[in-house]
Residue, then its C-alpha position, 0 to 999 in steps of 0.5 A: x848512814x845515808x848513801x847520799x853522804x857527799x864526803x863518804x862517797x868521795x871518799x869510796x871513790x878515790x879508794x876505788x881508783x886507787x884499787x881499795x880491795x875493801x870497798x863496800x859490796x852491796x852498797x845498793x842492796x845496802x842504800x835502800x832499795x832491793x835490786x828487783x824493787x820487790x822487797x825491803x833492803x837489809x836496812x830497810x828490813x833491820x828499821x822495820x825490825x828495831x821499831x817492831x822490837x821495841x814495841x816487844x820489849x813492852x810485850x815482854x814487860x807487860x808479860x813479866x809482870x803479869x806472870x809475877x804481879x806481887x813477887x820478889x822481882x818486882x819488889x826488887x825494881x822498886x831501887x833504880x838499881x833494881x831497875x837497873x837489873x830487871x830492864x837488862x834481864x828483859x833486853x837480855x831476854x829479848x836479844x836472846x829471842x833475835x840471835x835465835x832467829x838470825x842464826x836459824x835464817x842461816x841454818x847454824x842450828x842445823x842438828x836441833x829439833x824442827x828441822x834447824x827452824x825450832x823458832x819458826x815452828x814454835x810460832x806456827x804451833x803458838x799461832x795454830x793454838x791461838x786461832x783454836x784456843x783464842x785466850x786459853x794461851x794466857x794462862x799456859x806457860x810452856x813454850x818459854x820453857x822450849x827457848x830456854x832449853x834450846x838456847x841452853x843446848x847451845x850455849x852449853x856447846x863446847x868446853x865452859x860455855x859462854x859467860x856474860x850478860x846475855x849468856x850467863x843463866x847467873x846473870x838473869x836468874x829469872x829467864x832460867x827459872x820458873x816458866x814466867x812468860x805466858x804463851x800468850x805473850x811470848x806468842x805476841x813477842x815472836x809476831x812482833x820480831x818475825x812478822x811485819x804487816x802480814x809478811x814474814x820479816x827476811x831474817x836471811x837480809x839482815x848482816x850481822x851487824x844489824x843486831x848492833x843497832x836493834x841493841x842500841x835501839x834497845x838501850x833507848x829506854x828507861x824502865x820506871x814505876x808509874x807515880x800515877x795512871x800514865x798513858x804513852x803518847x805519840x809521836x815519840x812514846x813517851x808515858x805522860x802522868x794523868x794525874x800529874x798533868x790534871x792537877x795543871x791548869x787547862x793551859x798549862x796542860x798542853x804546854x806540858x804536852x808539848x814539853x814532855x811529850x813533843x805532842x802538839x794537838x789541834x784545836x777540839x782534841x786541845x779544848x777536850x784537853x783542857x777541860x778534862x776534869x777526870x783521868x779517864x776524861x782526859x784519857x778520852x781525849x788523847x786516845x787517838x793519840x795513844x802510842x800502839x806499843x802501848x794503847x791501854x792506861x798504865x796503873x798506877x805502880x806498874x813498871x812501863x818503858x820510857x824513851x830515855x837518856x841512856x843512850x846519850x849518857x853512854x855516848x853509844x850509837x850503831x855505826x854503818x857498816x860504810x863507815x866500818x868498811x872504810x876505817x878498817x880497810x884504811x887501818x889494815x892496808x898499811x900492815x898488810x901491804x909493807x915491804x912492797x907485797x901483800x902479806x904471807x898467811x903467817x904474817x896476817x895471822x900474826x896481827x893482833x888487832x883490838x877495839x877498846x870499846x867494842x859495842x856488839x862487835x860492828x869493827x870487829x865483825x868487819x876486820x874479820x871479814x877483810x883479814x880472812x879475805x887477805x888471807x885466802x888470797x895469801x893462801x891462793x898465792x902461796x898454794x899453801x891452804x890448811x886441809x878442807x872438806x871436801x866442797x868446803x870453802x876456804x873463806x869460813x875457815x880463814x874467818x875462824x882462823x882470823x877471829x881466833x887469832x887475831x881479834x880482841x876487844x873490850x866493853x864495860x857493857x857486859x851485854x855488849x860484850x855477849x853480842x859481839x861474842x855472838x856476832x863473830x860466831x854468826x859471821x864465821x858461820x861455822x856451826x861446828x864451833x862453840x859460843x865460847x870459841x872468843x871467851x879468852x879475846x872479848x873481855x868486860x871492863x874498863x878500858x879506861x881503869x887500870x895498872x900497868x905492872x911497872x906502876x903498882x911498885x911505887x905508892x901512888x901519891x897523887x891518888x885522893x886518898x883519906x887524909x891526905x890533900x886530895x880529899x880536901x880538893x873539891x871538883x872546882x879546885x881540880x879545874x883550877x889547877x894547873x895539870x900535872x904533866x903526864x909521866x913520860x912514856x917508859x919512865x919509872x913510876x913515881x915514888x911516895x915525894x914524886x921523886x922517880x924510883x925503881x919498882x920493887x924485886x918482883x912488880x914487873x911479874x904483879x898479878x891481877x890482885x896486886x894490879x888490883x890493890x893498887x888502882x883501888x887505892x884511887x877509889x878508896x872511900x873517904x869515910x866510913x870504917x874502912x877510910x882509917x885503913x887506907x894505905x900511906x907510903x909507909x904501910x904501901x908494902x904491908x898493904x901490896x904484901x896484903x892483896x891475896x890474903x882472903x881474910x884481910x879487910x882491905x884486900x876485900x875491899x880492894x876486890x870489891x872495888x875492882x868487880x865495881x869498877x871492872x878495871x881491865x889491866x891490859x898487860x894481863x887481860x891480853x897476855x899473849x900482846x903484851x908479852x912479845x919482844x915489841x908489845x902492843x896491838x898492830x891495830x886499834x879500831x873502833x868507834x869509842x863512846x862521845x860523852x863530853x863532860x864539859x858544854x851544854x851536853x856535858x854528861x855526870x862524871x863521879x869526881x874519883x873517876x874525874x880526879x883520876x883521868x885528869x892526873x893519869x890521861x894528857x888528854x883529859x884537859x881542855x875540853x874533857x870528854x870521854x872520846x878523848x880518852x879514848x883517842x890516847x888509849x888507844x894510841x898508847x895500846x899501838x907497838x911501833x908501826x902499829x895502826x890506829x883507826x877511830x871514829x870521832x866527831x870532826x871537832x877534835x880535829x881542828x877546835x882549840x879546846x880540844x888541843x890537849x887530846x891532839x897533843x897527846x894523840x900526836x906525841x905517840x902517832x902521826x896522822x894521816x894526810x887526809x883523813x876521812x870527814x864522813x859528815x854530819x848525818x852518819x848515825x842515826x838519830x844523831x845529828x853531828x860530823x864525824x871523822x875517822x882519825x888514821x894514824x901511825x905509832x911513832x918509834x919510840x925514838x922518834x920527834x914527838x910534836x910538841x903544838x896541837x896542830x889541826x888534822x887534816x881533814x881530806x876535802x874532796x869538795x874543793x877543786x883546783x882553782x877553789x884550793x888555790x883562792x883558799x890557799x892565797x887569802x888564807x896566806x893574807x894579814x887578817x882583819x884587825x881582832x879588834x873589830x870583833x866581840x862577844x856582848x850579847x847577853x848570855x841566857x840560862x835555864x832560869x831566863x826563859x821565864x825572864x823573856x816572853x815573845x812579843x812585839x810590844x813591851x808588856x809589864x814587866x817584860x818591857x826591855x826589847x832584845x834582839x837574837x839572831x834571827x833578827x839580824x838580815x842581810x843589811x836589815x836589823x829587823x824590830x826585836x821579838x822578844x822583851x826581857x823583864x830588865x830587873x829580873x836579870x839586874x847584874x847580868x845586863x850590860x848598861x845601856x852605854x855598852x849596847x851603844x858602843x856596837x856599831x854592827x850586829x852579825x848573825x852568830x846561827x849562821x853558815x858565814x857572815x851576815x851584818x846589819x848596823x846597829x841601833x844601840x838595843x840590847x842583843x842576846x849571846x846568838x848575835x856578836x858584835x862588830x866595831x870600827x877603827x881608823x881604817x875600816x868605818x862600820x859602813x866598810x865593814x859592813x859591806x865587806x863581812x856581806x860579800x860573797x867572796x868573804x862568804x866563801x872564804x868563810x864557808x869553804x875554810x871553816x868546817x863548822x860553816x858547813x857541817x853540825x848546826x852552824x855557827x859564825x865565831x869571834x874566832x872565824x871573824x878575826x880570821x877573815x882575810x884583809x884586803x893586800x896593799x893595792x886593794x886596800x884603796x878601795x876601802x874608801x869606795x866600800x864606806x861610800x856605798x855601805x853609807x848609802x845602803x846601811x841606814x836604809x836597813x831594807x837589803x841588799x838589791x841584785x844590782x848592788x850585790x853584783x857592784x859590791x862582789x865586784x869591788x871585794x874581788x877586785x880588793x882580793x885580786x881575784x881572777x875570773x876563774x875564782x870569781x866564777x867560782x864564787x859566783x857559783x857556790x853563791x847562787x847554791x847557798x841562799x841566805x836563811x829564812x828571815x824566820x831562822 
C-alpha cells in the first residue's frame, strides 16, 4: 500500500495520539526510500525480487522440460490438471530456493556446511565454473542435488518433519528424484534471485512478509502447451500465437495485438506486421518487442508461462504489513487491556487467535510480533520471564511461546499453508526449532466446508441428493427461490421432514469419519453407479454406522469426497478450541478471499458448492461472494467477547445488495464505531477500497439487530463544520424519486460489433447514441458513436421513450453533471432526469450542477470518492430538497436555467458563482459551510470533456 494512502495515515494517527503501542515501525524504511538514500528500501528490494522471480519461474520451466523433453512429467501436463500439478511443483521448487536464501541472510542455517551461507557458495562455485567452463554446465546435474539434500537436512529437523505442498517430498516427487535441473539453469535461476544489475539483492532488507507477496506474485501465471510457434511480448509478457495471428488479416493482426497482448506498435513496426507472410517474418518484426524473461520462439507443443487469471479467481492478494499492523493492533487491544490493565502473561498466552483463510501467514506473522511484545512487557511487569541463556533475549522466546500457543489458521492452498509454516518459523528466528513446531496449528482445508458434531445426528434433508428435488432444481431455480432462514444458533439439527430433533446417543463425541459422511452427502454424485446408494432418511443410520468400515463403497466414497473437498471441521481440527467451557477463538483475523459470484466479475462456482452455502450460510444472499462467506464464518468461529478483525472491500459496508452478509455479521457481533477505510490503492495491482471490519461477539443472550444497517466507516476527511452541513442536509425530504430513472441502453459482450465510432452515420450503423462522456456540464455534446438500430431490434426502447427525458446526467462520474436533453437515444452510462409540478427540467438542471449539491453528493456517498465513480438513481434520489423558505427560490432557479440550458455551451464563472449563491441560500447555508464548498470546488474539477 502507498504511504501516501490519506485514510490510513489518518488512521495511524489517531492510534498515535491516543498512545497505539502498535503502530508501524519502520514505516519510512518501509514507504520507499532507504534512511541514508543509498540503497533499495524493503519494498523496494521485494519489487525488484518478485519481477526477477517470475522471470525464474520461466528458468525453471525451461530447464525442467530440457532435462525431460519426451518423458512422463511432460506427458502428464498435457490435462490441465496435469498442468495444474507440474506448475505447483515448479513454484514449489522455487519457493523452496527463496526461503533458503531469506533464512541463510538471517543466519538460521548456522550448523550446515559453507559456513551458514550454502546457498551463496554454491553460487559462486557455479559462477566460477560458468567463466572457466562457459557451456559445459548444461550438460552437468549436481548442484540441485546439493539444495535437495540441504533443504531435506532441514526439513527433517525435529519429530515427523513438516508436510505440505512446499515441504512434503511426496507432493512433487520430481524435485526429490533424478537430478533434473541442469547447473546451468539452476546457475541462471539463482542470479535471477540473488543479483539485480550487478548488485547482490539485500535479502537481509526483506520482512518476512515479503515472501507472501513473491508468492502471490507467482500465482499470476498460467502453465499451457503452445498450440503453434508462440512468442511473449511486452509490455505485459504475455505469449501470443504466430501462427494464430498470421493466419488473421493484416489489420486484423494488430487488433489482436492490442486485444490479447495490450501491445500498441508504431507505424513501421505496425506495417512490418501486417505485411509478415511468415512466422519468422513476423517474429522479425516484433522482436524488439520480445518479453526478456522470454526472448526466444516458443515451439510448437512446448509448455510456457502465460499472465493468467488465477489470481483474480482465487481473490488472493498480498496484504502490506500497514494494513496488517493496524487490524491486529485494532483486534487484539480490546483482549489485552480488559478490566482497566494490560493483561497478566498467563492471560496472553491464553488467547487463541485464528485466520480462516491464512495465505502465507502475513496476519499471523504480525500478531505473533505484537502478542510477544505484550508479553514481554507482562513479563517485565510481573518479574516473572521464563529462565534464558545467558546474553538471550527475552522477545524470540515469547514469540515461539506465542506462536505455539496462540496461533492457528487455515488454507485451501496447501502451498500456502507450507509458507506460513516457514514464515512463523523465520520470525520467531530460533534456529533451534523444527519446521514442523506448527504442524498441528496450520491446517489445509476448507474453512468454509464442514460439520459441526451437533449436525451429523440428524439426516440432512435439504442436501441435493439423487432422487430427491434437489436434483431436479437447476441453478436458475435456486436464485428464485426464497432463502431458507438460517437455523438459530444452538438450536437442534433438523430431522428427515424439517421437524427439529435430538442428535442420537453418541453425535456430540462424532469423529472425523463420521463428520465426513455426513457433509459428503451434499456432494453425493447424481449419476453413475454410486447414486443408486446415496443414503435416504431411512437408510441415514446404516450409512453413519457404515462410515469407518474400509470395505463399504460408500464409506470410500465419502473419504474421497472429503481428501477432494478438504472439509475442515473446526470442533476437531482445533480441539484444544473448541473443547473449553466457552468454545470459540478470542480473535479472528485475517484478509479472506474477494470473488464475487454475481455482477460483471462474477467468478464460476460448482452449483454443489452454490446449493450448499445458499441453505447453510445467511450471508450467501443477495449479492453472493465469497468474502461474505467469510465475514459470517469467522463471526461464528468468536466465543463471547472474542474479536473480530477483517480486511473487505468497503462496499460491504454500506451497499444493499450486500445487506444479507451485514445482517448475518450483526446478528453474532457489534461493529466498531469507526471502522477504518483504508482506500482504493491498498494492493497492488488491484484497484478497489478496502475496509477493516472490527467487531465484537455479542453474548449469546444479547439483542440480535434484525435490519442491514450500514458500518460506519471512520471519515477523518470531514472536519467540523463539513460534519455538521453533512449531518443537516443529510436530515432534509429529499428530492421526489420520480425525477430520476434507469433508460439508457444496457449493451453486451455481443454489441460492441453492433456499435462503431463515428461522427456521421455509416450503413447500417446510422442511429446516434450518446454515453457519458458525451454529457458536459450543461453541454449535451453530438453522439460519437452509432448503433446499427435492427441489430438490437427488441432491446431499443422507441423513439417516444428517449423524447420523455428531459435531463441527461452523467452516471461515470464523482457527483452529478446535467445537461437537457434532445430526445436521442443514450447508453446505460448516461441516467435520465425528469420534470414534476415543482421542479421544471430547467430547476433541475441547475440545481443537480451546483457545488453545494456536489458536495453533498460527493462528501456523503463513498463511492463518489473511492473505486471508479459512479453517480446512481439511488444517490440521486437521495439529494436533499430544499426546506421551506428556500423552496421560493425554485422559480428564480427555472429563470436561469431557462437562459443557460438551450444554449448547451457551459456553465461561465460569473454564472456558477449566482447559481452557488442561489442553491446556498435555498439550503440555508452559513458562510463557514459556504467556504467550506467553495474550497472542495476549486480541488475537484469536472472530468475531461474526453472522459
Amino acid at each position: 500500500m502507498s504511504s501516501e494512502c490519506p485514510q490510513l495515515s489518518a488512521a495511524l494517527g489517531r492510534d498515535r495520539e491516543r498512545g497505539g503501542a502498535f503502530a508501524p515501525r519502520g514505516a519510512a524504511k518501509r514507504a520507499g526510500a532507504s534512511l541514508d538514500g543509498s540503497a533499495p528500501s524493503a519494498d523496494g528490494v521485494a519489487r525488484q525480487l518478485r519481477e526477477q522471480a517470475q522471470g525464474a519461474l520461466g528458468e525453471v520451466l525451461r530447464g525442467f522440460q530440457a532435462a525431460d523433453p519426451q518423458g512422463g512429467d511432460v506427458a502428464c501436463a498435457g490435462s490441465a490438471e496435469g498442468r495444474r500439478r507440474l506448475r505447483a511443483g515448479l513454484v514449489s521448487a522455487l519457493m523452496r530456493l527463496i526461503f533458503l536464501l531469506y533464512a541463510e541472510a538471517r543466519g538460521l542455517l548456522a550448523g550446515v556446511e559453507d559456513g551458514g551461507a550454502p546457498l551463496a557458495r554454491l553460487f559462486a562455485d557455479l559462477e566460477e565454473e560458468r567463466r572457466r567452463q562457459g557451456d559445459d554446465l548444461e550438460r552437468r546435474h549436481g548442484a540441485w542435488a546439493r539444495i535437495a539434500a540441504l533443504f531435506r537436512a532441514l526439513r527433517d529437523r525435529g519429530p515427523g518433519g513438516a508436510r505440505g505442498g512446499l515441504c512434503d517430498p511426496d507432493a512433487h516427487p520430481f524435485l526429490e528424484g533424478r537430478p533434473w535441473l541442469s547447473d546451468g539453469a539452476l546457475h541462471r535461476v539463482l542470479s535471477a534471485l540473488l543479483v539485480h544489475d550487478g548488485v547482490p539483492l539485500r535479502y537481509g532488507e526483506l520482512e518476512v512478509e515479503h515472501l507472501g507477496t513473491l508468492y502471490e506474485g507467482l500465482l499470476a501465471f498460467d502453465l499451457e502447451i503452445a498450440e503453434g510457434e508462440s512468442m511473449a511480448l511486452l509490455p505485459s509478457h504475455v505469449v501470443v500465437d504466430l501462427e494464430a495471428l498470421l493466419a488473421l488479416p493484416g489489420r486484423d493482426r494488430l487488433a489482436r495485438l492490442e486485444e490479447v497482448a495490450d501491445l500498441k506498435l508504431g507505424a513501421r513496426p505496425a506495417a512490418r506486421v501486417a505485411a509478415a507472410g511468415s512466422v519468422a517474418e513476423l517474429s522479425q518484426a516484433l522482436a524488439r518487442r520480445a518479453s526478456p524473461r522470454q526472448p526466444d520462439r516458443i515451439a510448437r507443443g512446448a509448455l510456457y508461462l502465460q499472465p493468467g487469471q488465477l489470481r483474480r479467481r482465487a481473490g488472493s492478494y498480498y496484504t502490506p504489513r500497514e494494513i496488517t499492523s493496524h487490524v491486529v493492533e485494532r483486534t487484539l487491544s480490546p483482549l489485552l487491556d480488559r478490566d482497566g490493565g494490560p493483561a497478566a502473561p498467563a492471560d496472553a498466552l491464553a488467547l487463541a487467535v485464528c485466520d480462516p483463510a491464512m495465505g502465507s501467514g502475513a496476519f499471523l506473522v504480525e500478531a505473533c510480533r505484537q502478542l510477544a511484545a505484550r508479553l514481554v512487557d507482562a513479563w517485565q511487569r510481573a518479574g516473572a520471564a521464563p529462565p534464558l541463556a545467558p546474553g538471550e533475549p527475552p522477545l524470540p522466546r515469547a514469540m515461539a511461546l506465542v506462536a505455539e500457543r496462540c496461533l492457528h489458521g487455515v488454507d485451501l492452498d496447501p502451498l500456502a499453508v507450507d509458507l506460513a509454516r516457514l514464515s512463523l518459523w523465520l520470525v520467531v528466528q530460533d534456529a533451534r526449532l523444527p519446521l514442523s513446531f506448527l504442524d498441528g496449528k496450520l491446517r489445509c482445508g476448507d474453512s468454509l466446508i464442514g460439520a459441526e458434531r451437533a449436525e451429523v445426528g440428524g439426516f440432512p434433508s435439504a442436501a441435493r441428493l439423487p432422487g430427491g428435488p434437489g436434483e431436479r432444481q437447476t441453478r436458475r431455480a435456486l436464485l428464485r427461490q426464497a432463502p431458507a432462514p438460517p437455523r438459530p444458533e444452538g438450536a437442534p439439527p433438523e430431522s428427515a421432514d424439517g421437524a427439529p430433533r435430538d442428535g442420537p446417543e453418541g453425535a456430540e463425541g462424532a469423529d472425523q469419519a463420521a463428520l465426513d459422511a455426513w457433509m459428503a452427502l451434499w456432494f453425493w454424485p447424481p449419476a453413475g453407479e454410486l447414486a443408486a446408494l446415496a443414503p435416504a432418511p431411512a437408510t441415514f443410520a446404516r450409512y453413519m454406522a457404515a462410515a469407518r468400515e474400509p470395505a463399504d463403497p460408500r464409506a470410500a466414497l465419502s473419504r474421497r469426497i472429503a481428501e477432494e473437498r478438504r472439509f475442515l471441521h473446526w470442533e476437531l481440527a482445533f480441539p484444544g478450541v473448541f473443547d473449553r467451557p466457552e468454545p470459540g477463538f478470542d480473535a479472528v483475523i485475517g484478509n479472506p478471499p474477494w470473488v464475487a459470484y454475481v455482477g460483471r466479475a462474477a467468478q464460476p462456482i460448482a452449483p454443489e458448492v452454490f446449493h450448499l452455502h445458499l441453505r447453510r450460510n445467511p450471508a450467501f444472499h443477495g449479492y453472493r461472494s465469497l468474502h461474505g462467506l467469510f465475514v459470517h464464518r469467522a463471526a461464528s468461529l468468536l466465543r463471547p467477547g472474542g474479536r473480530l478483525g477483517l480486511v473487505i472491500p468497503t462496499s460491504v459496508s454500506d451497499l444493499d445488495g450486500y445487506g444479507p452478509t451485514r445482517r448475518a455479521h450483526d446478528a453474532l457481533c457489534a461493529v466498531d464505531s469507526d471502522l477504518p477505510s483504508f482506500g482504493s490503492d491498498a494492493f497492488d495491482g488491484v484497484f478497489q477500497p478496502c475496509m477493516g471490519l472490527l467487531s465484537t461477539r455479542l453474548a449469546p443472550a444479547a439483542p440480535r439487530a434484525a435490519e442491514a444497517a450500514s458500518w460506519p466507516l471512520a471519515r477523518s476527511d470531514l472536519d467540523v463544520v463539513s460534519r455538521r452541513l453533512l449531518e443537516r442536509l443529510g436530515a432534509l425530504p429529499p428530492l421526489p424519486a420520480a425525477l430520476f430513472g434507469e433508460r439508457g441502453f444496457q449493451t453486451t459482450a455481443e454489441d460492441a460489433e453492433r456499435i462503431r465510432r463515428a461522427n456521421a452515420p455509416e450503413p447500417p450503423y446510422t442511429c446516434p447514441i450518446r454515453e457519458g462522456a458525451d454529457v458536459g456540464e450543461l453541454i449535451a455534446r453530438a453522439p460519437r458513436h452509432h448503433v446499427d438500430r435492427a441489430g438490437v431490434k427488441g432491446r431499443f426502447r422507441k423513439d417516444e421513450d428517449w423524447k420523455a427525458v428531459r435531463l441527461l446526467i452523467r452516471q461515470t462520474a464523482r457527483y452529478p453533471i446535467a445537461a437537457l436533453s434532445d430526445g436521442l437515444p443514450f447508453r446505460n452510462s448516461i441516467l435520465a432526469g425528469f420534470s414534476d409540478a415543482t421542479w421544471s427540467e430547467f430547476a433541475l438542471l441547475c440545481y443537480l450542477n451546483s457545488s453545494p449539491v456536489r458536495w453533498w453528493h460527493y462528501t456523503r456517498h463513498r463511492d463518489a470518492r473511492e473505486g471508479m465513480p459512479q453517480v446512481k438513481i439511488a444517490h440521486l434520489r437521495a439529494i436533499p430538497a430544499p426546506p421551506p423558505a428556500g423552496a421560493a427560490l425554485i422559480a428564480a432557479l427555472d429563470a436561469l436555467g431557462r437562459e443557460l440550458g438551450p444554449a448547451n455551451a457551459g456553465l461561465p464563472a460569473d454564472a456558477r458563482r449566482h447559481l452557488d449563491g442561489m442553491v446556498a441560500d435555498m439550503l440555508e447555508m452559513t458562510e463557514e459551510e459556504r467556504g467550506c464548498v467553495a474550497r472542495w470546488a476549486a480541488a475537484t474539477p469536472l472530468p475531461r470533456p474526453d472522459g
